[in-house]
C-alpha positions as CSV (number, residue, x, y, z in Angstrom):
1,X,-3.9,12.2,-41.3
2,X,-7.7,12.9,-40.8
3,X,-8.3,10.0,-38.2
4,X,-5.5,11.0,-35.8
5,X,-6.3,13.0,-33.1
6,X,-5.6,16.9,-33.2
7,X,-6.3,18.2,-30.1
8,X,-5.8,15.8,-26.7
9,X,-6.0,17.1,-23.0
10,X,-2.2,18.3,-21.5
11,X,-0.7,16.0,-19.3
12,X,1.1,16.5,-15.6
13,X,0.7,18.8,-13.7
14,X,2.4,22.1,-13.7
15,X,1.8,22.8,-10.6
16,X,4.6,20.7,-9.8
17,X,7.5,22.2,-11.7
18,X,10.0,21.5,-11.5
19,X,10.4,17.7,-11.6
20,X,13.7,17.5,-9.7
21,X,15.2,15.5,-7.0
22,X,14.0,17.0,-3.6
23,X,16.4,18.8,-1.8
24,X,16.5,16.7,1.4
25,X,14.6,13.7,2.8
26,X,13.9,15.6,6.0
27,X,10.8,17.5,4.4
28,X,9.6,21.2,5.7
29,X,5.8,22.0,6.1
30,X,4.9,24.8,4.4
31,X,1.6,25.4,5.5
32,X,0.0,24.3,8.6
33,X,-4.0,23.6,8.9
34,X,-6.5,26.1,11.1
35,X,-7.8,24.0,13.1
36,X,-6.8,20.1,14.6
37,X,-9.0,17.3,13.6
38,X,-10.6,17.8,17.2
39,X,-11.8,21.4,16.6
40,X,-13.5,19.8,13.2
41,X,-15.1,17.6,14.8
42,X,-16.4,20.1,17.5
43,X,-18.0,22.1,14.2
44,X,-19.1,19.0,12.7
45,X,-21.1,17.2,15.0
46,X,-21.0,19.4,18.5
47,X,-22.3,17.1,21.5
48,X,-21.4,13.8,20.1
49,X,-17.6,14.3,20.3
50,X,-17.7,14.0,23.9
51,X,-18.5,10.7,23.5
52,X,-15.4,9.9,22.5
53,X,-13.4,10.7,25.6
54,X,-11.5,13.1,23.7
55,X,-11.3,16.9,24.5
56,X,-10.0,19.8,22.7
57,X,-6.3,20.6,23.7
58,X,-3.3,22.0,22.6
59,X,-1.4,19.5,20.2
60,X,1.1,19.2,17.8
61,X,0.2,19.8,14.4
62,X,2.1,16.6,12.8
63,X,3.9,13.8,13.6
64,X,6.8,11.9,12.3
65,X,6.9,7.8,11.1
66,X,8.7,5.4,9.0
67,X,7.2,3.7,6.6
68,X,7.6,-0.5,7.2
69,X,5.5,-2.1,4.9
70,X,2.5,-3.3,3.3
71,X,-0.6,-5.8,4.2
72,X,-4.0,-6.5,3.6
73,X,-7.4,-6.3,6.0
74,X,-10.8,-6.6,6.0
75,X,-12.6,-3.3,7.0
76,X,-16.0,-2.8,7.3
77,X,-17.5,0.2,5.6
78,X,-18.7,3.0,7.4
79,X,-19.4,5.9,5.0
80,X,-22.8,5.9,4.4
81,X,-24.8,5.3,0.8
82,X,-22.9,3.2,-0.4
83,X,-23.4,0.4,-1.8
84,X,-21.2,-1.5,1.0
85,X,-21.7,0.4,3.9
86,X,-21.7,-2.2,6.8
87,X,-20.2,-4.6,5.0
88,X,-16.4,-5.6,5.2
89,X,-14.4,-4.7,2.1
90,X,-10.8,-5.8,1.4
91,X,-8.7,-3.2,2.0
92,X,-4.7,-2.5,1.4
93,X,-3.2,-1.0,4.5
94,X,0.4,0.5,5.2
95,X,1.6,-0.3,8.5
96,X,3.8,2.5,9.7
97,X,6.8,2.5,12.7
98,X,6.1,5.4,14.9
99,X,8.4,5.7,17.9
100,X,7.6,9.1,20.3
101,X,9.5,11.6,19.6
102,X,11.7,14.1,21.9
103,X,11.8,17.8,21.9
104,X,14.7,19.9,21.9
105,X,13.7,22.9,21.6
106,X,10.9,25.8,21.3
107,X,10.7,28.6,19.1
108,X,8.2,31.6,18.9
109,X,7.1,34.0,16.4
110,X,5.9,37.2,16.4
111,X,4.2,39.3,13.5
112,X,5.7,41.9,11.4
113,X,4.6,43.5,8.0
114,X,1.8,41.0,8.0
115,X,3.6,37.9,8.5
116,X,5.8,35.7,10.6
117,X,9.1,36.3,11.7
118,X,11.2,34.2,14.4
119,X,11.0,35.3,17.6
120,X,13.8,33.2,19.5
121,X,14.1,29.9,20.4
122,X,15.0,27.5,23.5
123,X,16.7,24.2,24.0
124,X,16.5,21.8,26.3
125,X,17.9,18.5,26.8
126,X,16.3,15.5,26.2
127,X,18.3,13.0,27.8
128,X,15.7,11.8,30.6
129,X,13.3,11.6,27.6
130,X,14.8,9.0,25.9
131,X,15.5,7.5,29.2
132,X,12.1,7.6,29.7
133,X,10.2,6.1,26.1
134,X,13.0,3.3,26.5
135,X,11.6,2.3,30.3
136,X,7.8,3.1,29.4
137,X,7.1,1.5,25.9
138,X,10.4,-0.7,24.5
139,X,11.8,-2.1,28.2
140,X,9.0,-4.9,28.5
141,X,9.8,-5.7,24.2
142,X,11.4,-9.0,24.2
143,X,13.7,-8.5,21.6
144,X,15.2,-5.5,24.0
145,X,15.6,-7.6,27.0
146,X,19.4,-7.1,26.7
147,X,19.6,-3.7,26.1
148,X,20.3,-1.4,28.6
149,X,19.0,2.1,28.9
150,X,22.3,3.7,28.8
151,X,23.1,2.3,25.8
152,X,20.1,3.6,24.0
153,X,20.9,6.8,25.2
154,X,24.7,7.0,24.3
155,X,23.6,5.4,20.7
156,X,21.0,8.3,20.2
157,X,23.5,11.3,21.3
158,X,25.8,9.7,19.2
159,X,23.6,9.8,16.6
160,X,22.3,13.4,17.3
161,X,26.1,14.7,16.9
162,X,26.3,13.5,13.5
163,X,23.4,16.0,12.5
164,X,24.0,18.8,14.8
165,X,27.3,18.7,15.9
166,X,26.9,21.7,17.8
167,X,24.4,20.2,19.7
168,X,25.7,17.5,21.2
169,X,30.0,17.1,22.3
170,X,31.8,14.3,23.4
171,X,31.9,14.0,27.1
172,X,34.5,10.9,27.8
173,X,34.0,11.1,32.0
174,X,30.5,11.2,31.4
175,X,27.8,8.2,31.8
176,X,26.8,8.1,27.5
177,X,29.8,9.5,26.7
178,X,28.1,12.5,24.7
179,X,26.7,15.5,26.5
180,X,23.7,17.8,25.1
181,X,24.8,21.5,25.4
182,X,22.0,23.5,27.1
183,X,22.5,27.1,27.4
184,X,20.7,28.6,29.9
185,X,17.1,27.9,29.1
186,X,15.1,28.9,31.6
187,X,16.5,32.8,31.1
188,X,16.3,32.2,27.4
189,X,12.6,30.9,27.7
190,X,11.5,33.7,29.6
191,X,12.8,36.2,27.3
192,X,11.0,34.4,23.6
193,X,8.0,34.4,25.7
194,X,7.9,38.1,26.5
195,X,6.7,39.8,23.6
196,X,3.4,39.5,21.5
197,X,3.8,35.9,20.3
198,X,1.5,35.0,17.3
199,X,2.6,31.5,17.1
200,X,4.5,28.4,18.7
201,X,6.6,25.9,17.3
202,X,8.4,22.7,18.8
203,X,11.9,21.2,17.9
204,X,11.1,17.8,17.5
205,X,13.9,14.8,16.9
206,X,12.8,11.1,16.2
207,X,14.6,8.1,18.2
208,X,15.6,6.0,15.0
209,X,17.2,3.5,17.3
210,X,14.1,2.1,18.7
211,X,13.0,1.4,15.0
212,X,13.2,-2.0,13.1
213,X,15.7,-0.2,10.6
214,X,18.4,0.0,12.7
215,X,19.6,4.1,11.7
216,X,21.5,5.5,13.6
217,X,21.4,9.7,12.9
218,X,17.6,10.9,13.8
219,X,15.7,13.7,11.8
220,X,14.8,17.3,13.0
221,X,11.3,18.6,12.2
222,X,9.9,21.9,13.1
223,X,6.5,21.1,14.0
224,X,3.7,23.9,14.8
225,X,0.9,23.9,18.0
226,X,-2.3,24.6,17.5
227,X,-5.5,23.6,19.3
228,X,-6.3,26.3,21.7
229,X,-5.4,30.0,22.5
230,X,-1.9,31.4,22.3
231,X,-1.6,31.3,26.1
232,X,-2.9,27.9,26.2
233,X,-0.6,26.7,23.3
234,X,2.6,28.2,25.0
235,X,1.6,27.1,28.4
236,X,1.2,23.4,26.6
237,X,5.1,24.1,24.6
238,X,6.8,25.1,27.9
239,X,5.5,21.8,29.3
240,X,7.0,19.1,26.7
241,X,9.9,21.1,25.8
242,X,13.0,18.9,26.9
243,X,9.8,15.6,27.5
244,X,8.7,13.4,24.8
245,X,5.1,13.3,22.9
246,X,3.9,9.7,21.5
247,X,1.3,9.3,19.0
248,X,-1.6,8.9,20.8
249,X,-1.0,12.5,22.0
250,X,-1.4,13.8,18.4
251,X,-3.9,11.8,16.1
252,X,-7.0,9.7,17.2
253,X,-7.9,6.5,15.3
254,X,-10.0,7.2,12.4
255,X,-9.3,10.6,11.8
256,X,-8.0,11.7,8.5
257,X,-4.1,13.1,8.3
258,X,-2.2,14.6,4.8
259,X,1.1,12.5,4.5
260,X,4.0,14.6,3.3
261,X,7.3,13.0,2.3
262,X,10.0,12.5,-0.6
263,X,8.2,9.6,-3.0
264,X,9.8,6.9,-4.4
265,X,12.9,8.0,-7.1
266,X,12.7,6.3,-10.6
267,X,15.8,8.0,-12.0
268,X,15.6,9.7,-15.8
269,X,12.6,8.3,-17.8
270,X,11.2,9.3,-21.0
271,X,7.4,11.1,-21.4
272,X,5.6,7.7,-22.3
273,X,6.6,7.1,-17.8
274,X,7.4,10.6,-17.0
275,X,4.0,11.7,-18.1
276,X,1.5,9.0,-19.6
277,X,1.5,10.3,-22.7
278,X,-0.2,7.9,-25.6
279,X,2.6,6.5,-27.7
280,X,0.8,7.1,-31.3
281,X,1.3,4.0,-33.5
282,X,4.2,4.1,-36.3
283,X,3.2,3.4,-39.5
284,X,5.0,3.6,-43.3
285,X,4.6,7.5,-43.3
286,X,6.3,7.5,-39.9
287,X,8.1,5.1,-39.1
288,X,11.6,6.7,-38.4
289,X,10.1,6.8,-34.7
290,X,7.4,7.7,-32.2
291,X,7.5,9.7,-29.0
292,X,8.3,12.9,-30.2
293,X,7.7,15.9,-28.0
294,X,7.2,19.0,-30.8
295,X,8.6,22.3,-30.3
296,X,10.4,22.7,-27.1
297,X,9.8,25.6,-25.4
298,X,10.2,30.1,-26.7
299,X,13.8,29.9,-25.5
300,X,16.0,28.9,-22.3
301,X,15.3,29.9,-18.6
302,X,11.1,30.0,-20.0
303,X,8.9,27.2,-18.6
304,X,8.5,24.5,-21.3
305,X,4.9,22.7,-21.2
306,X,5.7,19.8,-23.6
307,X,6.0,16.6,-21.8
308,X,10.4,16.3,-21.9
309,X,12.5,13.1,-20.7
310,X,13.8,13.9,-17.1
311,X,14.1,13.2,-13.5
312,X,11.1,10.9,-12.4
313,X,10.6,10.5,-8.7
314,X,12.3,11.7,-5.3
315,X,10.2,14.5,-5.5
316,X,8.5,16.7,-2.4
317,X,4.7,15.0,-2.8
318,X,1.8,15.4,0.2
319,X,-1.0,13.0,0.2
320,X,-3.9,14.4,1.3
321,X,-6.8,12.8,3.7
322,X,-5.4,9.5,4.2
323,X,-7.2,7.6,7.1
324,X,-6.0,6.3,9.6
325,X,-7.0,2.8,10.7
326,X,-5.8,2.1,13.9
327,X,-3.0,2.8,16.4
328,X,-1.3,0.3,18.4
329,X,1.1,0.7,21.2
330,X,3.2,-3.5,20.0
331,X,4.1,-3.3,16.7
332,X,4.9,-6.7,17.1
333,X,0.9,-7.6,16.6
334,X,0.4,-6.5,12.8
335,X,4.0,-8.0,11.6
336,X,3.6,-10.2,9.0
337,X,5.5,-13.7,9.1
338,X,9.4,-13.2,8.4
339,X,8.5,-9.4,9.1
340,X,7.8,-6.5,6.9
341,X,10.3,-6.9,3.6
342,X,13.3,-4.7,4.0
343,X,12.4,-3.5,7.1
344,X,11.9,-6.1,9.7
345,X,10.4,-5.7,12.7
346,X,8.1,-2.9,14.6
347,X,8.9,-2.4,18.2
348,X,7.0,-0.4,19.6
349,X,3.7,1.8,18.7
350,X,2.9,1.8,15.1
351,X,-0.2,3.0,13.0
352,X,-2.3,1.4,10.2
353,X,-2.6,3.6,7.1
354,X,-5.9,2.7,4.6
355,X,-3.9,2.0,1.1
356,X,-0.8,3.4,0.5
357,X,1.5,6.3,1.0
358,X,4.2,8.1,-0.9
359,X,7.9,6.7,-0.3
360,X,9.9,3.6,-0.2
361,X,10.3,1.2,3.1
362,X,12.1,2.5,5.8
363,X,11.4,6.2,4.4
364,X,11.0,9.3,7.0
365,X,7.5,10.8,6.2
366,X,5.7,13.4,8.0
367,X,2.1,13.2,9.5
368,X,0.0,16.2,9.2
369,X,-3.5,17.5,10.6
370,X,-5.6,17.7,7.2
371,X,-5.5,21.1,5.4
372,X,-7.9,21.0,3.1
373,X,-10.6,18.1,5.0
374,X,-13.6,16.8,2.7
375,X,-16.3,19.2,2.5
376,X,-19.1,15.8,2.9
377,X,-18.7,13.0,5.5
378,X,-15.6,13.2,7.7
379,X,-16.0,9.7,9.7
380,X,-16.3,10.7,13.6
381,X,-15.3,6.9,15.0
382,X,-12.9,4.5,13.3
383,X,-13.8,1.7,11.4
384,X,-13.9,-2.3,12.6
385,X,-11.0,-4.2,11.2
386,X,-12.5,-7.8,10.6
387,X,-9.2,-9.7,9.7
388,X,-5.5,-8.4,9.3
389,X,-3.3,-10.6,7.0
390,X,-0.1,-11.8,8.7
391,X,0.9,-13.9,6.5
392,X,4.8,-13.9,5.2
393,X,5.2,-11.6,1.9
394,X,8.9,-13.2,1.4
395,X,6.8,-14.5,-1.4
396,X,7.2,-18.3,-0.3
C-alpha cells in the first residue's frame, strides 16, 4: 500500500452546500455591486471615459435575457502583454435573446437596526409599454409583419395572469381582454417616497412573447438602481415606472457583467461526476469495487465533507466577469443557418457573450453589474469582431 497516495487535496467546494435543485428558475440577487461599470471606469481612467459618449446616470443594476445559443468568432485581442494582443483569436461566443423589459412597479427601502427593510411599493401599468417595444423595435421584423399590436398585448396580460393573478383580471368588454389593476399610484407613490429612503428598487417583467421560444408566462425580477445619489436614483425610478428599459440603457459593449442563473440539471450522479474524484485502480487486494467514499459523516443533520452520490446540476450558480462582446438591436444578423438549435430565431436586440454561460437554451438568466471587477486591466472599449460564424449547427 506504500505507493498509493495518502493524502490528496478535498474536492468541491463547500461553499456551495447544499447541492440541491434550486428552488425556482426565476433567481433572486442577493447582493448588488457599489458602483455601475460607468462609475469604474470614472475611477479607472478619469478623462478618457468621456470619449465614449457615455455619462454617469442612474441605471439598473441587472438585466434579464434568454439564453439562444452558441457560435464561434474571430476577436481580436485587446488586453495587453500578451502574447496575442492585436491579433484575432478564435473565440466561442453565446449569443443571448434580450427583449426590453417593462416595469410594474417600484419599491423603496428605508434603514432600520443597520439594515434594509421595505418601505412600500407602487404599481403601475404597463400596457402602453408593451404597446410601445412592439411599434419601436419588433413592428419593422419581417417575421411580425402579421401580428398586430393588440394581440401582443392581450398574449402578454394573458400571460402575466398566470403568474400574478392578482395582477391582472379578465376584462371581456375590454380591447386585450385582460385589464392590469392599478391602485391608486400616484397617492401610493407619494407616500413610499416620503420618508428617509436608503435605496430603490424596480419591478421588472420580461415580454417572453417577442422571444424566439415562444413562452407565454413572463418572469418577475426585483432589480436595484444605482448610479447616482438617492434623489437622483428615485427621480430616475419615478420616471420608468409603468415605461420600459432596453438593453442599451443598462450595459455598454465591452464591459464586464456577472451572469446569475439556475445551470444546467444532470439528475443524481455518483462522486467520480458529482465531484472529479480519481477513481483509484482495482487490483487483486481490492477488487470487490472502487469508488468508495470512507466514513460518512459524525451523525445526521452534521455537514458531511466526503464526496457522496447526489443531485448534480440545477443549482443557483453566478458567473462572474463575463464580457460582453457586442450588442445588437436585429437578432436576426448573428443567427446561424436553420437558427440557433432548440431555440430558433432572435427578433429583436440580442447580446454576444465571450464563451459560455451557465444554463440550458431557452434558459431565463440574470445580468448583473460586476461585484467583485478584476483588480488589473478592465478593458475601457470593446473588442473588434473579425468574422462571426453563421454557419448551420443542425450538424449537416
Amino acid at each position: 500500500m506504500g505507493h498509493r497516495k495518502l493524502e490528496a487535496p478535498r474536492h468541491g467546494s463547500l461553499g456551495v452546500r447544499p447541492r440541491k435543485r434550486a428552488s425556482e428558475l426565476s433567481v433572486r440577487v442577493r447582493t448588488w455591486p457599489a458602483k455601475t461599470w460607468i462609475e469604474l471606469l470614472e475611477e479607472r481612467y478619469g478623462s478618457e471615459v468621456e470619449k465614449l459618449n457615455v455619462v454617469k446616470r442612474p441605471t439598473l443594476l441587472a438585466f434579464p435575457v434568454y439564453k439562444a445559443g452558441m457560435t464561434h468568432a474571430m476577436v481580436v485581442e485587446d488586453r495587453p502583454h500578451t502574447p496575442l494582443t492585436g491579433k484575432p483569436v478564435f473565440t466561442p461566443v453565446t449569443a443571448l435573446d434580450a427583449p426590453p423589459i417593462v416595469v410594474l412597479g417600484l419599491r423603496t427601502y428605508v434603514s432600520e437596526n443597520g439594515s434594509l427593510k421595505t418601505y412600500g411599493e407602487a404599481w403601475r401599468s404597463p400596457v402602453n409599454a408593451v404597446a410601445e417595444v412592439f411599434e419601436k423595435f419588433y413592428k419593422d421584423n419581417p417575421f411580425f409583419k402579421d401580428a398586430a399590436t393588440k394581440d401582443i398585448v392581450r398574449k402578454y396580460l394573458s400571460g402575466l395572469r398566470k403568474v400574478n393573478h392578482g395582477l391582472v383580471k379578465p376584462d371581456p368588454s375590454g380591447e386585450y381582454g385582460f385589464k392590469f389593476i392599478e391602485t391608486d399610484y400616484e397617492s401610493r407613490l407619494k407616500q413610499i417616497l416620503t420618508g428617509d429612503v436608503k435605496a430603490v428598487s424596480l419591478i421588472v417583467s420580461t415580454i417572453p412573447v417577442l422571444s424566439g421560444i415562444g413562452k407565454k408566462k413572463p418572469e418577475i425580477f426585483e432589480i436595484r438602481v444605482g448610479g447616482g445619489k438617492i434623489d437622483e436614483i428615485t427621480s430616475y425610478a419615478e420616471k420608468v415606472t409603468g415605461g420600459y428599459v432596453s438593453v442599451t440603457d443598462v450595459f455598454i459593449e465591452g464591459q464586464l457583467v456577472d451572469v446569475i442563473g439556475v445551470t444546467k440539471g444532470k439528475g443524481f450522479q455518483g462522486v467520480i461526476k458529482r465531484f472529479g474524484v480519481k477513481e483509484l485502480p482495482r487490483w487483486h487486494k481490492h477488487r470487490k469495487g472502487s469508488r468508495k467514499i470512507g466514513a460518512r459523516s459524525p451523525g445526521f443533520g452534521t455537514m458531511s465533507e466526503p464526496p457522496q452520490a447526489g443531485q448534480t446540476g440545477f443549482h443557483r450558480r453566478t458567473e462572474l466577469n463575463k464580457r460582453i462582446l457586442k450588442i445588437g438591436a436585429s437578432g436576426l444578423e448573428v443567427v446561424p443557418k436553420g437558427g440557433f438549435l432548440h431555440y430558433g430565431l432572435i427578433y429583436g436586440p440580442y447580446i454576444l457573450i465571450d464563451g459560455s454561460v451557465i444554463g440550458t437554451v431557452k434558459r431565463a438568466l440574470l445580468l448583473r453589474h460586476p461585484v467583485r471587477p478584476p483588480a488589473g486591466w478592465i478593458p475601457l472599449t470593446p473588442p473588434q469582431i473579425t468574422y462571426l460564424s453563421l454557419e448551420s449547427k443542425q450538424g449537416v
